[in-house]
C-alpha positions, 0 to 999 in steps of 0.5 A: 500500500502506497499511500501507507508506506508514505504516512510511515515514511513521513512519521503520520502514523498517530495522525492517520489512526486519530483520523480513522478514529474520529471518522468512526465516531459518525457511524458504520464505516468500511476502511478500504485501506485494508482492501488494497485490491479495489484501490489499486485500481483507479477505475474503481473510483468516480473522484479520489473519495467516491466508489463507482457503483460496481465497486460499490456492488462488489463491496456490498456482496463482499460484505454480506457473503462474508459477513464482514465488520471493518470499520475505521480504526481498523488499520 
């Protein structure tokens, strides 16, 4: 993982942990940082935040058929 190889390199680590905490606190959330496979590929994505919607579908049958619970303070 890229982005993660880079927050280690630059001493981020604390920040990047406090900001997937304080994004859980708003509610369910899905850290696609550990599905290093659907961000590899920039196709996946409308904009730098935002799934396109066949991801989003993979997402969601991947979720259910392996009744995964990810969140954000999981890294």
């Amino acid at each position: 993982m890229k982005e993660l190889t880079i927050i280690l390199k630059v001493g981020l680590t604390d920040e990047l942990m406090r900001f997937k905490a304080d994004i859980n606190t708003l509610g369910k959330t899905i850290d696609l940082d550990l599905w290093a496979e659907f961000k590899s590929t920039r196709s996946n994505f409308i904009d730098y935040f935002h799934p396109n919607q066949t991801m989003m579908d993979s997402l969601v049958r991947k979720i259910w058929a392996r009744g995964e619970s990810l969140n954000a303070s999981s890294l």
